[in-house]
Structures are given as C-alpha cells and as structure tokens.
C-alpha positions in Angstrom: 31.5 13.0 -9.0 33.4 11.4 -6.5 36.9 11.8 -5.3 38.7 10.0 -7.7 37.1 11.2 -10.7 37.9 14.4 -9.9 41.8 13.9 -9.6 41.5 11.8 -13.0 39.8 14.6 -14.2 41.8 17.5 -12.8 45.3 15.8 -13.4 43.8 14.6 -17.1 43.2 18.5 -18.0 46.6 19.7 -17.0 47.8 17.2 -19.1 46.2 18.6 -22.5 47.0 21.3 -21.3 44.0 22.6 -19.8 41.5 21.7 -22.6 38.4 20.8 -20.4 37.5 23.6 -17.8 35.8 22.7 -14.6 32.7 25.3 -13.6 35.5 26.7 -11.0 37.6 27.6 -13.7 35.1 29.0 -15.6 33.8 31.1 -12.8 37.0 32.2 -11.8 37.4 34.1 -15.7 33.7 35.5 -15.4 33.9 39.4 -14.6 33.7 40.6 -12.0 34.8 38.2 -9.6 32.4 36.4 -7.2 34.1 39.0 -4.4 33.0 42.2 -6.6 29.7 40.7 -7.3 28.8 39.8 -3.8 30.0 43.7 -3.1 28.1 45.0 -6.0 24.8 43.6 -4.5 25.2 44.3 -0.7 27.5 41.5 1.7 25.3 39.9 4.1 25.4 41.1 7.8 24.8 37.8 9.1 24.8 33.9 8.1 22.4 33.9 5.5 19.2 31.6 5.8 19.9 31.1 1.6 23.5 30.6 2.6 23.2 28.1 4.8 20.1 26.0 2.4 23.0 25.9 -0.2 25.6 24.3 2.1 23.3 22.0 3.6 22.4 20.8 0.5 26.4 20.6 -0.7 26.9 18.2 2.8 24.0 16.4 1.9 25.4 15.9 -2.0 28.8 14.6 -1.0 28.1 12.8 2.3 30.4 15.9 4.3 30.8 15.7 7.8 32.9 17.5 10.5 34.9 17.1 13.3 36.7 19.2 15.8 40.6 17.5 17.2 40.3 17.3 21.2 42.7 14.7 22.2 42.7 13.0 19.0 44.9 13.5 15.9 43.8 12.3 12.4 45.7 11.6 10.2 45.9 13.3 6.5 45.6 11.1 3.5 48.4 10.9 1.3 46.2 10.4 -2.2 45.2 14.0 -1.0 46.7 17.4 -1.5 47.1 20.0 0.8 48.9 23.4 0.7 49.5 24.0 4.5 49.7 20.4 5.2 52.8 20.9 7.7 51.1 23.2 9.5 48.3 20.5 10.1 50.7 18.1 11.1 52.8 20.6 13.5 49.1 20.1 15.7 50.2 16.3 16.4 52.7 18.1 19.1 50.3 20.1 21.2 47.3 18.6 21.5 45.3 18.2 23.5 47.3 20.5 25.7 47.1 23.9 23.6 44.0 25.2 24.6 44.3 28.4 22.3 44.0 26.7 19.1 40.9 25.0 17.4 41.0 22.6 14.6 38.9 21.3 12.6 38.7 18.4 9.4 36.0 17.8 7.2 35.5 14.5 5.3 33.6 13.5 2.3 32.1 10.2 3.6 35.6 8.5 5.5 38.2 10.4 3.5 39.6 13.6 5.2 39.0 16.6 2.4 40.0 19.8 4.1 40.9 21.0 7.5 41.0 24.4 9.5 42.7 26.0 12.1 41.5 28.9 14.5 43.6 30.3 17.3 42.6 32.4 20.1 44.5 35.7 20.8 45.3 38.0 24.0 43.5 41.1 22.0 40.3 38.7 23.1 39.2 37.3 19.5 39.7 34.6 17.5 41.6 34.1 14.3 40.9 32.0 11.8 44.6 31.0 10.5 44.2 28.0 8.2 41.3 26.6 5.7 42.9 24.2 3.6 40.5 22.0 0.7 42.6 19.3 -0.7 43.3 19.9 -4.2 40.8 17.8 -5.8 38.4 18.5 -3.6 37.8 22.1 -4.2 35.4 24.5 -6.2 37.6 24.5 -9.5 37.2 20.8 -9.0 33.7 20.6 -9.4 33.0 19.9 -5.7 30.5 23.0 -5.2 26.8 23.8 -5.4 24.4 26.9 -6.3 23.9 29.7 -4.0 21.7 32.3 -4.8 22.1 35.5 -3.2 19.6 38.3 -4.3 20.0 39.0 -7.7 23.4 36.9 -8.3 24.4 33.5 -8.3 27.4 32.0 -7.0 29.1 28.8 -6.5 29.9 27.3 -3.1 32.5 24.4 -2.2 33.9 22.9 1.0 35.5 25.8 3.0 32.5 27.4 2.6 31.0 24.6 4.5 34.2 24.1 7.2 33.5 28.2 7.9 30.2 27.6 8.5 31.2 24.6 11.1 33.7 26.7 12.7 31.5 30.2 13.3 29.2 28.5 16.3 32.3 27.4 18.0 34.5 30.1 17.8 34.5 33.4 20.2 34.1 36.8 18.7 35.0 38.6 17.0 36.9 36.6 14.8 39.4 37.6 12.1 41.0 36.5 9.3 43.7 37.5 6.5 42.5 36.3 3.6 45.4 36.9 0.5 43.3 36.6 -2.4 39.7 37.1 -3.8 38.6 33.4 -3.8 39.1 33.5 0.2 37.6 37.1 0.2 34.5 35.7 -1.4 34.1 33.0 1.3 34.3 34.5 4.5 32.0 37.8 3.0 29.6 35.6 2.4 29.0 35.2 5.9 29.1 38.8 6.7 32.6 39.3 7.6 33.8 43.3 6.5 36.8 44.7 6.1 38.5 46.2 9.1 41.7 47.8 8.0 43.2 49.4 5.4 44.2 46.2 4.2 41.5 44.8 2.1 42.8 41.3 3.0 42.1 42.0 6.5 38.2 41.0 7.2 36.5 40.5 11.0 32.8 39.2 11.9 31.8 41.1 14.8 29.6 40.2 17.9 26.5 39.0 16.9 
C-alpha cells in the first residue's frame, strides 16, 4: 500500500467513525501490549539477527532509505504529518555548525516519511530526543512487517527501522525517554533496559 492509500485509508476510517481497523489498531487492543509481551519472553541484549531480517525486509517492501543532515537541510513535505515537526525545522538554524546533534530522515522511495534526532551530552552519552513517523506512514497505518521473536510475534514499522540507522552512528551509551508503551516496545527491542525508577527512562549500554 503506498503513501496515498494509506491517508485515503486512514482519513476514510475516521470518517465512519473508525469502522475499518488497520492491523496497528488491532494490535494495539491485543493484551498484553507488544512492550509486556516482549518482557514476558526475555528483551534482547543486543540487535537481534531476527530483528534486523524483519527490518531489512520492511526497507526492502517500501523502497526505505536513510540519510544523516551534514550541511544539508531537507525539507519536510507538507502532504505529510508530523508531531515534532517544529522541532525538525528549528535544525535549519544550526547546521552544520552544531556538532552535538545528529539527525536523521528516512524516505519511502523520494518522499521524506519520518525523521530523528539524537544529541550528545557532557554526562558522555547520547540521547536520542526525537523519532517522529509521519502520520500515515506509521504501524497503525499499515506500514509494518512481521517480527518473530521466540515464541511471540510482533509488528515492526519505520522507527523501528530509523533506530536501527541511528545505533551504528551514535556513541554510547545512549538514552532515551520514551512516554508511552508503543515507544517502549521499539527501543526494547533492541536491547535497551530500564535505568531508573522511571520506567520511561531506557539506556543501551556499551556493546
């Protein structure tokens, strides 16, 4: 399905009211949630070999790509939307000079889809701030693949695959505060624990 038959499709169930429910929707009222579940059968300690099958054949599916901002800025489109998409644009003022931030887009053939940002601390790791999918481009949009992980199975969409660009790049350990299950799921899927008493507080250590 591509980009514009999602939005007709995702704009076209809000508009009766919810009557057709994509597989993220569905997923998302299964219980336990894909965060339990990945719990429940042991988080991985590293980048899973299954893990990153699954997201290779996602990129492969929807022609993904990636690519970090240096001294360029790209432009978001405006048929797409983003939550933090201020944030993104606040980036236009300091590159290429700010050297303690990393950004990253990823498009679905030419269209940019999703974008993260990473920045580097004086506490010497890295957080990862920002992963923002365009609305009609995520998981409960149908954009996703199959991931098996021992005895479960769980669906997969494009942060999981801009996490997976970002970990070679990024020193460690990195962080992130991730304010709800859905994120959760993502970054413990590629090993990263809980650190704090805050459950929404989860680092990958040195590998």
């Amino acid at each position: 399905m591509n980009f514009n038959s999602r939005k007709e499709k995702v704009l076209e169930s809000r508009s009766n009211q919810k009557s057709y429910k994509t597989a993220g929707e569905v997923e998302k009222e299964r219980t336990p949630s894909s965060e339990k579940r990945i719990e429940n059968v042991g988080l991985p300690n590293s980048f899973e070999n299954s893990l990153s099958q699954s997201i290779s054949k996602l990129k492969n599916k929807y022609d993904l790509s990636s690519k970090f901002l240096e001294d360029e800025y790209l432009e978001l489109p405006n048929e797409c939307r983003f939550k933090y998409r201020h944030d993104y644009q606040s980036l236009k003022e300091n590159l290429p000079t700010d050297e303690e931030i990393s950004s990253l887009v990823v498009f679905e053939e030419t269209r940019i889809i999703g974008f993260g940002i990473a920045k580097y601390s004086k506490l010497n790791r890295t957080k990862i701030d920002i992963i923002d999918v365009d609305e009609f481009s995520r998981r409960s949009a149908d954009l996703s693949t199959i991931w098996n992980y021992r005895d479960e199975t769980f669906t997969i969409g494009v942060a999981h695959f801009m996490v997976s660009e970002f970990l070679p790049n990024l020193q460690r350990p990195i962080v992130a505060n991730a304010t709800n299950s859905r994120s959760r799921f993502i970054f413990k899927s590629f090993g990263f624990k809980s650190y704090s008493s805050n459950p929404c507080d989860l680092k990958l250590e040195q590998s």
